[in-house]
N, C-alpha and C positions, 0 to 999 in steps of 0.2 A: 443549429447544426454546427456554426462554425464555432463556437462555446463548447461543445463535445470533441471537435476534431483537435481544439488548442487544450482540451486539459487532458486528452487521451496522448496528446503530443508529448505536454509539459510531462506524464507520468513515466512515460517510455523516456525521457530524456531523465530523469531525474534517478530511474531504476539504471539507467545506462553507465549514469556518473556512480552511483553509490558501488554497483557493479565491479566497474573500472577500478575504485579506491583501495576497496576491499581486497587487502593483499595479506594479511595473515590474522589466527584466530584471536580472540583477546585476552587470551590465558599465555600469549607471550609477547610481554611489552618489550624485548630487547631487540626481538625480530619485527615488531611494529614500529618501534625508534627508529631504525635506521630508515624504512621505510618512511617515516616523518621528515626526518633531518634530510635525508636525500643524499645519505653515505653510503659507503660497500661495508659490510658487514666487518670492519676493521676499523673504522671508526666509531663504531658502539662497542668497541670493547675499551675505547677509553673510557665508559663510564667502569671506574673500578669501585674501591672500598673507604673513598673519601667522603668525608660527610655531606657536603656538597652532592656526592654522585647517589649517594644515599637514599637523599633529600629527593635527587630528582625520579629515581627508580620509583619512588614511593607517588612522587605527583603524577608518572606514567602509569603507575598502576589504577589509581583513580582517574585516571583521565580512562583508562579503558575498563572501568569497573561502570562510571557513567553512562561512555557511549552504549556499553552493553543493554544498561536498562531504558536509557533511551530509545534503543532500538526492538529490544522488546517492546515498549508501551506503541511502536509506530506498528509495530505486529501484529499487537492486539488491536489496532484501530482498522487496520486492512483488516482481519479476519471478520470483527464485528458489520464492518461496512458489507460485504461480500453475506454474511449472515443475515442482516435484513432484507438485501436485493431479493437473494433467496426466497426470504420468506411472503415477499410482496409478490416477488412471481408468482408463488405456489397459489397464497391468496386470489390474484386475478386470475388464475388459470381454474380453480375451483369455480368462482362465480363466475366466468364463460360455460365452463363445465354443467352449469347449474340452468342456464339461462338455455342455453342449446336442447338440452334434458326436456325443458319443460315449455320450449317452441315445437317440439318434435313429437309432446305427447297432446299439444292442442291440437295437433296436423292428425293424428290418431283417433282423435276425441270425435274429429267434424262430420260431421253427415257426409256423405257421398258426394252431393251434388255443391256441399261447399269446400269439397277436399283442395281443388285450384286454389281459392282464395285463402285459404288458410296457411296452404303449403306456399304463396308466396310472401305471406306475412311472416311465416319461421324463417323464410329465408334471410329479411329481410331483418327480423333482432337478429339470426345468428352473426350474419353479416357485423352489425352493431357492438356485439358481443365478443366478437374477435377483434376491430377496431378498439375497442375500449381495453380490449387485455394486452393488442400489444403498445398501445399506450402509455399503462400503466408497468409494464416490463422494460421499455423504454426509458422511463423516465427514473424507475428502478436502477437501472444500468449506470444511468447518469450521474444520479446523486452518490454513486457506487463511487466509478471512475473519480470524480471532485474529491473525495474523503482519502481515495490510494494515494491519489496523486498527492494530497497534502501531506499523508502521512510518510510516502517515500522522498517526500521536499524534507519532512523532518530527518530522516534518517541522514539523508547528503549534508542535512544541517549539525548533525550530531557527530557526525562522520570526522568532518572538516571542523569542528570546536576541538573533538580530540587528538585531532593532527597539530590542531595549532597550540595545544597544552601540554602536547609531548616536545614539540621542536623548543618551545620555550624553555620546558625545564630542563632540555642537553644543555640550550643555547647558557641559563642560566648555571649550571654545573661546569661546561667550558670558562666561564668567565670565573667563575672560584678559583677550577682549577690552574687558570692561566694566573692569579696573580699569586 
């Protein structure tokens, strides 16, 4: 339990930060610069039409052309994760479904005088039955929660590479254009 409460933690923390970071779209690296560099919108416009400034427009534009697909592929690993859970529920809730069905038609089946003991034998796989499914939904959850949670550790991870590949290429373009 406490291995579900720290990676349920670690995911809300990690969705929290990417969140937080996430200050403009990736289709404009000028307005993401600044936001990298930690300037007011007057300091990205010194990147003008120097080769040097060029140069860096272009490393920001890959730099957020990556994060993009990075963050897609973290997407598709939440969607796919959240898609098996899904399907494992649905699975265990069938075979309760199944198991319940066919405790309830032996309690139908029994003779009169052994309908008691029958009927407390159904009770007793359904019982079983429901224990086993939400078991199985549980642990469904689980393995769910571990796969977001990494895949939104990648996103903050992909996040914070293209923040640190934008600041470098102003940082680099400043130093051209200072000498």
């Amino acid at each position: 339990m406490n291995k579900l409460l720290a990676t349920l933690i670690a995911g809300l923390f990690a969705t929290s930060v990417y969140a937080q970071t996430t200050t403009a779209p990736a289709a404009a690296p000028v307005a993401t610069d600044s936001a990298a560099v930690g300037q007011s919108t007057a300091g990205t416009t010194a990147l003008g039409d120097t080769k040097a400034d060029n140069k860096a427009k272009e490393k920001i534009a890959k730099a957020d052309e990556k994060e993009a697909k990075d963050m897609s592929k973290a997407d598709d690993k939440i969607a796919k994760a959240e898609q098996k859970a899904s399907d494992k529920k649905a699975k265990a809730e069938q075979k309760r479904n199944k198991k319940v069905a066919d405790a309830n038609e032996k309690v139908a089946k029994a003779d009169p005088e052994d309908k008691a003991k029958a009927s407390a034998k159904a009770e007793e796989k359904i019982a079983k039955a429901d224990l086993k499914a939400e078991k199985t939904e549980i642990s469904a959850d689980e393995k769910a929660q571990k796969k977001i949670a990494g895949a939104n550790a990648d996103k903050a991870k992909a996040h914070a590479k293209a923040n640190e590949k934008k600041t470098e290429a102003v940082a680099d373009a400043h130093k051209s254009d200072a000498k």
